[in-house]
C-alpha positions in Angstrom: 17.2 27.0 6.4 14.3 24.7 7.6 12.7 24.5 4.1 16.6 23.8 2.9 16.7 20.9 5.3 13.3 19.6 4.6 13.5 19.5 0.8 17.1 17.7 1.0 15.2 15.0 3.7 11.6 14.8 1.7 11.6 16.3 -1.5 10.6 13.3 -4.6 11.3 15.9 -7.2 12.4 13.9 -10.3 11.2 10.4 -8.7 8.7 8.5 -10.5 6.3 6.7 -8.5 3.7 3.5 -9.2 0.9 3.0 -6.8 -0.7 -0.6 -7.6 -5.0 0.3 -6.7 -4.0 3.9 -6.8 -7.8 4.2 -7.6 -9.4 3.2 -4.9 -9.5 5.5 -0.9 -6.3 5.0 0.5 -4.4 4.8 -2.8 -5.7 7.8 -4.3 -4.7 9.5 -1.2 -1.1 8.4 -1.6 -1.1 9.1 -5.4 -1.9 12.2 -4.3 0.6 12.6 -1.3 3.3 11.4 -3.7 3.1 14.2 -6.2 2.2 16.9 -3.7 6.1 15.9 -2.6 7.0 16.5 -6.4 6.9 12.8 -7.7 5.5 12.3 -10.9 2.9 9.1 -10.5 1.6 6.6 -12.3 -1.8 5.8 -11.1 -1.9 1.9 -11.8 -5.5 -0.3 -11.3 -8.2 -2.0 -13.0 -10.7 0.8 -13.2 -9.6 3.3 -15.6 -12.5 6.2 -14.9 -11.6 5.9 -11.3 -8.0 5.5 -12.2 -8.3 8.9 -14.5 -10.2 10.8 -11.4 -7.1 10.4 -9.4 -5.2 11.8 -12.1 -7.7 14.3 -13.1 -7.2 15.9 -9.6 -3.4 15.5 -9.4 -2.7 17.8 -12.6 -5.6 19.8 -11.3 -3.3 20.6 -8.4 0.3 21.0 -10.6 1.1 17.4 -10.4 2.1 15.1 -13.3 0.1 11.8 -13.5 -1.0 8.9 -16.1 -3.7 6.7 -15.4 -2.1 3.2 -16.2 -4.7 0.2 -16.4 -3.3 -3.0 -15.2 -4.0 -6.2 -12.8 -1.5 -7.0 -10.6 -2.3 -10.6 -10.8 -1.6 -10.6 -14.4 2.2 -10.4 -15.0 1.9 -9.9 -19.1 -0.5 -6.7 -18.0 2.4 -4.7 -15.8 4.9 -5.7 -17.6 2.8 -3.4 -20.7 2.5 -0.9 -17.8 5.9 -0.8 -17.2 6.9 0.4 -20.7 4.4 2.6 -20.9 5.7 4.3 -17.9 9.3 3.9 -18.6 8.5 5.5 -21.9 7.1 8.4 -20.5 9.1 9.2 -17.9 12.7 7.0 -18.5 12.6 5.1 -15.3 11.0 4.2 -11.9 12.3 4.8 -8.6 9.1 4.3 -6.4 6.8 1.7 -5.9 3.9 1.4 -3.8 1.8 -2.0 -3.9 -1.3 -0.5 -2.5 -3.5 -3.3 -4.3 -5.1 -6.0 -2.4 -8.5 -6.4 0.0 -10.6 -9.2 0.9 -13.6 -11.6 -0.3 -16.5 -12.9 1.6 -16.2 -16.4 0.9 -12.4 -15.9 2.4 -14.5 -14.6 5.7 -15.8 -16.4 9.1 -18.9 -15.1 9.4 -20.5 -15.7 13.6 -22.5 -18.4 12.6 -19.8 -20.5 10.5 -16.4 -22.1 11.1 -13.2 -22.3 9.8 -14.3 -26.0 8.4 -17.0 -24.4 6.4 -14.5 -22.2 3.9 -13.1 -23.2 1.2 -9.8 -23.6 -0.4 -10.3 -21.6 -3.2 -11.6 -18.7 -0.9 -8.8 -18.6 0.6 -6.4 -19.2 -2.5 -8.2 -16.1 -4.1 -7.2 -13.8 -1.3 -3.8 -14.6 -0.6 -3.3 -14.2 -4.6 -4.8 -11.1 -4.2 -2.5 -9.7 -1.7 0.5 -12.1 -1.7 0.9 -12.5 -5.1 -0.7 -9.3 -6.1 2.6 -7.7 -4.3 4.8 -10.3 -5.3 4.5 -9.7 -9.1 4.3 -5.5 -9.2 7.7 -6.1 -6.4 9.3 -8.3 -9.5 8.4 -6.1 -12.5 8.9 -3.0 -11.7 11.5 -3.4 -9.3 13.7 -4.5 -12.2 13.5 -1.3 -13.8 14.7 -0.2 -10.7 17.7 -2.5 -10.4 18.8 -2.5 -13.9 19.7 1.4 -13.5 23.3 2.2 -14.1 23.5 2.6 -10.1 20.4 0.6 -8.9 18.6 2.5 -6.5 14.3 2.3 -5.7 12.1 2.1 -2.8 8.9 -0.4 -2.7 6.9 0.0 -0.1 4.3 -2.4 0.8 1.1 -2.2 2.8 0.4 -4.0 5.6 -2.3 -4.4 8.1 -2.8 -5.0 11.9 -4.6 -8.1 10.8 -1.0 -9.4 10.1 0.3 -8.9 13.6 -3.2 -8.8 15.8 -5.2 -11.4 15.8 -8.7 -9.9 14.1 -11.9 -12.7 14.0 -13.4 -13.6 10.4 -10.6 -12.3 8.3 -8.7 -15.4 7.8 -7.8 -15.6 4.4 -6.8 -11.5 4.3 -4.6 -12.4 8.1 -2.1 -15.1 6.3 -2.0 -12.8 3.4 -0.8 -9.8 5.3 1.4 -11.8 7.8 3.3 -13.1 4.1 3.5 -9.4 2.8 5.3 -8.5 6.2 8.1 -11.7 5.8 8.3 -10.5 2.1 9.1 -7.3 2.6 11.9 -8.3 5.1 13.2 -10.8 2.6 12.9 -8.9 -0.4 14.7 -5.9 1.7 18.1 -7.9 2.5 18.1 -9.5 -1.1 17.7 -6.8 -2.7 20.3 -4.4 -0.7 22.7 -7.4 -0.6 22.6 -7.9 -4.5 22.4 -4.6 -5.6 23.4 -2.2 -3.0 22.5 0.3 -0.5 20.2 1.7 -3.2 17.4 -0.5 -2.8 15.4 -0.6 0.2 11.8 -2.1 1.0 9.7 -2.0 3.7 6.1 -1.7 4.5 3.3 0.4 6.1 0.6 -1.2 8.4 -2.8 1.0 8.3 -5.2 0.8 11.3 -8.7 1.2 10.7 -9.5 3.6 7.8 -12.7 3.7 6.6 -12.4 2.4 2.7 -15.1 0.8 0.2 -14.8 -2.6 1.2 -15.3 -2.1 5.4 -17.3 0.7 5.4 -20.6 -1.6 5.7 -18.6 -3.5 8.3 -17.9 -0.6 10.4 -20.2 2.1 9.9 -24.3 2.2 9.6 -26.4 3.7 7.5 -26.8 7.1 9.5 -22.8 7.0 10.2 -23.0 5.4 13.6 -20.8 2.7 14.7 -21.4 -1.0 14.1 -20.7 -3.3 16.8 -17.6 -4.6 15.4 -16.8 -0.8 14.6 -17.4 -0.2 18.5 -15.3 -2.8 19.4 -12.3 -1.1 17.1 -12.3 2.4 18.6 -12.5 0.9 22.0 -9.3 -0.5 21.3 -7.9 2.3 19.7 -6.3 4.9 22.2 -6.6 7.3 19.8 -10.2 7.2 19.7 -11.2 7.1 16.2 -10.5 5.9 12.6 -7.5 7.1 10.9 -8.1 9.8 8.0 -6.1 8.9 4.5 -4.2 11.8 4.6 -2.5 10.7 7.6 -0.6 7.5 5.9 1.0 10.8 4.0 4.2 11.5 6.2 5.3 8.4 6.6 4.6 7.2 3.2 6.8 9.8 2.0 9.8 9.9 4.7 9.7 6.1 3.6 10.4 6.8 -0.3 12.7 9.6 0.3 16.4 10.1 1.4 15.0 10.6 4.9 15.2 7.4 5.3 18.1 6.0 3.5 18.6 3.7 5.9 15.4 2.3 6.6 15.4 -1.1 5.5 13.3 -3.9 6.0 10.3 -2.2 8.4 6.9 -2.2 9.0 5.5 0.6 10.1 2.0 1.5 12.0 0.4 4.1 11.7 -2.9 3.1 13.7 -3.6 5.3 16.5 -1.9 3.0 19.1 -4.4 0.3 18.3 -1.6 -2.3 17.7 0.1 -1.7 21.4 -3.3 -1.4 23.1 -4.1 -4.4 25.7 -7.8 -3.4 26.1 -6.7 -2.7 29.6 
């Protein structure tokens, strides 16, 4: 009976899934996740021999996977992905928009000010994030809507950047703080013109060690930087989150275990959004 109940709540047998920078840490773990839960998943991003390593290791395991080469910037690009995957598998019911990160120039560094960047730093990095969920949301969520009974789940990524105030990270902040008002606008216009069907909502990592902050955050020999410090102090947990563990609520998100979650953003960061310092 359990494994009755938990297969009718979690199963994604039969669902096709996108993850935009399925390639990269935290993507390739929830490629991964997706078709451990029986999903079939298209690995989307701009490096195909990273792209194809996820892949590899997902039909290693019994999954089903295509490496699909695309930038979300580039609407004319996913829009070829999209057929590609809609010819392989007849339709997509799951998107994830894992793609985005930041840029130095986008950055505060200690010994500059928020005078010193400029515009097109921070243009760059909201187009990266912003934008770079805005387009994957519009293109494949119309293969989604245009079903004979529209039904889908896109689920973006967030950050605590978007709800804490973290220094230096500027341009990636605004970016993140949009992608959480998207995904609460893009939840009741979607469900409101096509039905209980559609739902969006968002996930918003703590600290995870990826490619782009490991530098920040960790040394050389594996010890903590200062700013890495100054995260786990305010982390009740106590540490860095591990990709695996975005898994659960990644998939109760796409499944029918949550058919009426709509319009959320969820943390999964070790208490560090709750956390005073006191």
């Amino acid at each position: 009976m359990p494994d009755l109940i938990l297969n009718k709540l979690f199963s994604l047998k039969k669902q096709v899934a996108v993850v935009t920078g399925g390639s990269g840490v935290l993507g390739g773990a929830m490629a991964k996740g997706l078709a451990l839960a029986g999903a079939q998943v298209a690995v989307l991003g701009r490096n195909e021999a990273r792209a194809s390593a996820v892949v590899a290791e997902i039909t290693a395991n019994g999954g089903e996977s295509i490496a699909v080469i695309a930038d979300v910037s580039d609407r004319s690009q996913l829009e070829i992905a999209r057929g590609l995957i809609i010819q392989r598998w007849g339709q997509i019911d799951i998107l994830v928009n894992m793609a985005g990160g930041n840029i130095p120039a986008a950055t505060i560094t200690p010994d500059a000010t928020i005078f010193d960047m400029p515009n097109a730093a921070f243009e760059e990095v909201v187009s990266l994030n912003l934008v770079g969920t805005l387009l994957p949301s519009q293109v494949f969520g119309q293969a989604m809507v245009e079903k004979n009974q529209p039904h889908g789940c896109i689920v973006n990524i967030s950050s605590m950047s978007a709800i804490r105030v973290i220094s230096r990270v500027v341009g990636y902040s605004a970016a993140k703080a949009g992608i959480d008002n998207f995904t609460r606008w893009l939840a009741v216009e979607l469900a409101q013109k096509y039905g209980d069907g559609m739902r969006v909502n968002a996930i918003a990592p703590g600290f995870f060690i990826g490619e782009q902050n490991r530098d920040l955050l960790l040394n050389p020999d594996g010890s903590l930087t200062i700013r890495g410090q100054k995260i786990i102090e305010h982390t009740p947990a106590g540490r860095f989150g591990k990709p695996d563990e975005l898994l659960s609520t990644l998939i109760w998100l796409c499944s029918s275990g949550s058919s009426f979650v709509n319009g959320v953003v969820v943390p999964v960061d070790g208490g560090f959004s709750i956390y005073s310092g006191v």
